[in-house]
N, C-alpha and C positions, 0 to 999 in steps of 0.2 A: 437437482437443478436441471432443467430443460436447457438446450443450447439457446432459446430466444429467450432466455432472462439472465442468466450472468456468466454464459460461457461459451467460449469463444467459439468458432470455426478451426479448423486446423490443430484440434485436440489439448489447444493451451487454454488451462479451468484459472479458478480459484484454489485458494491455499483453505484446508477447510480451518487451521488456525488464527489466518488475518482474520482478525475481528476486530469492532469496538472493544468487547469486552476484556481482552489480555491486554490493550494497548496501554503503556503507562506513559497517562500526557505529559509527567514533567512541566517546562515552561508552553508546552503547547494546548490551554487549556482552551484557549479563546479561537484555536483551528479546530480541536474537536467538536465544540458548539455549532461552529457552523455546517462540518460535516453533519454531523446529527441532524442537524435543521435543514438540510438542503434541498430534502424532496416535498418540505412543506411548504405549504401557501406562505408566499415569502420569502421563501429560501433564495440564499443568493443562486442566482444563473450558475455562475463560471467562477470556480474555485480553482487558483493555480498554486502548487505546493511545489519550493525548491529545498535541496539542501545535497550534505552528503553522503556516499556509501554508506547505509547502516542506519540511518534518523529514522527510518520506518516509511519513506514514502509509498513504498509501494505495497508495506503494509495496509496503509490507510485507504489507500484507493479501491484493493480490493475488497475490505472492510466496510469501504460504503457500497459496494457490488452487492457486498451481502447484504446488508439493511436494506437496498433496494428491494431482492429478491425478497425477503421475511413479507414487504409491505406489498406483494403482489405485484411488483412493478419493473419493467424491462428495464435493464442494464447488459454494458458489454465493458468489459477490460482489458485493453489493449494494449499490451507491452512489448514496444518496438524494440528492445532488445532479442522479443525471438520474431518479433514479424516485420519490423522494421525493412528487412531484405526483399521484402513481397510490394508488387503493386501496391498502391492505398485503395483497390478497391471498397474495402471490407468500410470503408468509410461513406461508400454511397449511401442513401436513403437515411442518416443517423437519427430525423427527427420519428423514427417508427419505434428511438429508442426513449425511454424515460430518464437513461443517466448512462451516459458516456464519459471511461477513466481512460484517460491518455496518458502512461508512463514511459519515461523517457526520450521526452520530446527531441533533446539535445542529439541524440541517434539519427534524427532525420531532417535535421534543419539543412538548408541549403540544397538540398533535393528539389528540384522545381515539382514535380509531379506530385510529390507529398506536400510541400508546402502550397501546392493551388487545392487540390485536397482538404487539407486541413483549411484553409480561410472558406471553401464552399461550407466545408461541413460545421466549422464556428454559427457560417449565418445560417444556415438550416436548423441547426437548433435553437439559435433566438430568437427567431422567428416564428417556429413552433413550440415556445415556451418551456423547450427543455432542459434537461442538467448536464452540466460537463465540468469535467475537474482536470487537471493537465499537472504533471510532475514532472521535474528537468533537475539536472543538475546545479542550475543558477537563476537567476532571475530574468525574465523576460526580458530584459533590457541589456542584459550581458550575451541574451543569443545574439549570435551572427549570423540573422533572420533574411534573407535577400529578399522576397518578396515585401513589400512596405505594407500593405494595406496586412498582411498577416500578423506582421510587428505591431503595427496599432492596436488589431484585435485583442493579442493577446497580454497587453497591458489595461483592459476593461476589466479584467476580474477582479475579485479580491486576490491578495496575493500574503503569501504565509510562508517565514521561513521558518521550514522545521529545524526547532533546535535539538541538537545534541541531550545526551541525560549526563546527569553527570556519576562519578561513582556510587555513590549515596541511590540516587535516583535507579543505577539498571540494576542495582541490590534486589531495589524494588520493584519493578518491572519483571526483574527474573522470578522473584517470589510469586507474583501475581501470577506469572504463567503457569505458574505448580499447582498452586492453588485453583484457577480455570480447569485443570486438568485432574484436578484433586487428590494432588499430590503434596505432602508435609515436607517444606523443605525449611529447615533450621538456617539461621543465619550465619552459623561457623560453615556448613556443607554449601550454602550458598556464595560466600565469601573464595569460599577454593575453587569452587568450579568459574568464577569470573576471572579468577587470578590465573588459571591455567588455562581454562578456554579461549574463543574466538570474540573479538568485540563487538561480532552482527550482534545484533542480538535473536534476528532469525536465527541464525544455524546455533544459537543458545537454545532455541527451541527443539531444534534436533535433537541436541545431546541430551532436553529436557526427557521428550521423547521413550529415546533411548535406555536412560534409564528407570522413565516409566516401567516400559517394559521389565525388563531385565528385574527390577524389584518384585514386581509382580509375580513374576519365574519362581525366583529365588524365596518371595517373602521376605524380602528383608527391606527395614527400612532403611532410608537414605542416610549413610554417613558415608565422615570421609575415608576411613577406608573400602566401606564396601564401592563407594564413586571409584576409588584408585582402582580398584580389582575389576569393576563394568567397563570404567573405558580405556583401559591398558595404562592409568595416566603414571 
């Protein structure tokens, strides 16, 4: 990927794992649809996605980075947990973008400089008929937005609370991500590794990873005890 289609300035990329395809929607079918659709004739503008640590927001965002990039078409993804501290220049001229992901908004609210920023950069790209998606920890109306006209803007989008999966559901999620990676994981070896791992379900992709590898080393397939012996558990 070239830095003018889905990555950033300042050495912060994409995940090459956020994708559509490992995401498992769960109750969020009807937010996938729309990502999917977003860069088409049609597609909603301004897609704003809240919830908490771990629902995959910022999986998604950069998930639709990438589907931009696949369709030939400029994106940037901005995740103010590492630029947040910086100027908001990086937000001048946004309409030379095709799709602007703004994750975690909640990081910069109340900052006048970023919030005059962000309402220039909303209307630039509605104006130039482009795309922008914004992720926070809560709903637009639960920021504590100082600027007013920025608060209004950002309750014009659709708005989508990502829900939780439930056990059942990151069983499957987890599987799926084996499977993307093609890898054979059993339901008893996937059942342990939930019960003993992390509830991101990113850093589940780590350890997925991880013992990609390590099986591959070894040859050996996935059980539970070869998992106990790969990751000290």
């Amino acid at each position: 990927m070239s830095p003018t289609s889905s990555q950033l300035p300042l050495g912060v990329g994409l995940r090459d794992d956020a994708t559509f395809a490992n995401f498992f929607p769960g109750a969020n079918a009807s937010l996938m649809t729309h990502l999917d659709e977003q860069l088409g004739e049609g597609g909603e503008p301004f897609l704003y996605l809240w919830g908490g640590e771990g629902v995959g927001c910022s999986h998604l965002l950069q998930a639709a980075c990438h589907n931009a990039d696949a369709e030939g078409k400029r994106a940037l993804y901005l995740p103010l947990d590492a630029l947040g501290h910086f100027p908001p220049d990086i937000l001048e001229e946004p309409e030379r973008l095709d799709l602007l992901a703004i994750d975690d908004l909640q990081l910069v609210v109340g900052r006048k400089r970023w919030e005059e920023a962000l309402f220039h950069g909303f209307n630039r790209l509605r104006d130039a008929g482009k795309r922008l998606i914004i992720a926070a920890d809560r709903s637009p109306r639960q920021l504590e937005v100082k600027l007013p006209d920025l608060a209004s803007r950002l309750t014009w989008g659709v708005v989508f609370h990502v829900q939780p999966l439930d056990d059942g559901q990151r069983l499957a999620a987890l599987q799926l991500r084996a499977r993307v990676r093609g890898m054979q994981l059993p339901d008893e070896v996937a059942r342990y590794i939930l019960h003993r791992g992390p509830r991101q379900l990113d850093r589940l992709s780590e350890i997925l990873a991880r013992l990609d590898r390590e099986s591959l080393s070894a040859k050996r397939k996935l059980t539970i005890p070869f998992v106990k012996q790969a990751l000290e558990w």
